[in-house]
C-alpha positions in Angstrom: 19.7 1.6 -0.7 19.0 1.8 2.8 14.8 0.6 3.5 12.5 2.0 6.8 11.5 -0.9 7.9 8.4 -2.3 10.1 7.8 -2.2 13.5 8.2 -5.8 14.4 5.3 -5.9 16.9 2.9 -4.7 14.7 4.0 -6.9 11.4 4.1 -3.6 9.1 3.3 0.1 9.0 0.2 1.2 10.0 0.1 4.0 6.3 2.4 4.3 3.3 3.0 7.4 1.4 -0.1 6.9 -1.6 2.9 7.4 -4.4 4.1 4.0 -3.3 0.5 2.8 -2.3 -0.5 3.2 -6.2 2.5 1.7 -7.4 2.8 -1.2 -5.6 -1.0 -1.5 -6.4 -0.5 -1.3 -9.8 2.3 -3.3 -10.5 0.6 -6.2 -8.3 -2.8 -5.7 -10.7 -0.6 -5.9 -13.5 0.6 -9.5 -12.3 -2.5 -10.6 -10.7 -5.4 -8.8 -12.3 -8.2 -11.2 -10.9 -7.3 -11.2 -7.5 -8.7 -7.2 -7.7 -11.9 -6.3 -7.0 -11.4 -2.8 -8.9 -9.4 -0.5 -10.4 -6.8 1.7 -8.9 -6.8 5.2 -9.1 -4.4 7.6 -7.8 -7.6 10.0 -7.5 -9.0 7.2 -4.9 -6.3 7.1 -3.0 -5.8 10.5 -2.6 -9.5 10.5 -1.1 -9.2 8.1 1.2 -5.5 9.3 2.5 -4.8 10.9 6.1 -2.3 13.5 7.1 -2.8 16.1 4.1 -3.2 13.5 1.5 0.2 12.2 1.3 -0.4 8.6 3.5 -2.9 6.4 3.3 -3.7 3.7 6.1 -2.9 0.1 5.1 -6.1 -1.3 6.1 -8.0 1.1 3.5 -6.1 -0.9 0.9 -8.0 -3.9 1.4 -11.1 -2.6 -1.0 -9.3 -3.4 -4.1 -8.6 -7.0 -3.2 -11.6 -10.0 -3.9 -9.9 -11.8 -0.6 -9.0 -11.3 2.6 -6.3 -13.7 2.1 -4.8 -11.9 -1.6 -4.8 -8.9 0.8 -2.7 -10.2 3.5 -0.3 -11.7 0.8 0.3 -8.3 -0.6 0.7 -6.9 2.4 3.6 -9.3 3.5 5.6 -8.8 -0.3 4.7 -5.6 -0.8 4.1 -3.1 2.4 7.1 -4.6 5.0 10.0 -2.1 4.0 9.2 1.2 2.2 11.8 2.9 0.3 13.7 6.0 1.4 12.4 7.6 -1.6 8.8 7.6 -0.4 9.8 8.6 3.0 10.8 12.3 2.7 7.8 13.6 3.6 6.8 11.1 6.5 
């Protein structure tokens, strides 16, 4: 399946789409649950997304991790190449 991937200057994409936002979120709290600071909610992401709710910056991610370093690991594994899938809308 082809994958969008990142710019290479700026080491990933600036927003994701929040449908793959909460379940990358989720399925990394699943595996790592102390590494979160709180809970995910699609409801919260939906707040804090941009362009009519459907992305939400990368950076706004960061309040659900205890560490600035956890944050920058998920980042690397999780946010470099989104899916097609997620993409229609973009």
């Amino acid at each position: 399946m082809p994958r969008r991937r990142a710019s290479p200057s700026r080491g990933g994409p600036s927003k994701v789409p929040v449908l793959y936002a909460y379940e990358m979120l989720t399925d990394y709290t699943s595996q790592h649950p102390k590494d979160m600071k709180k809970l995910v909610s699609m409801g919260y992401l939906e707040s804090i997304a941009v362009d009519d709710h459907s992305l939400v910056r990368v950076t706004k991610l960061k309040t659900f991790f205890r560490h600035a370093r956890t944050f920058t690991d998920f980042k690397t594994n999780f946010m470099q190449t989104i899916p097609d899938d997620y993409c229609i809308n973009m």
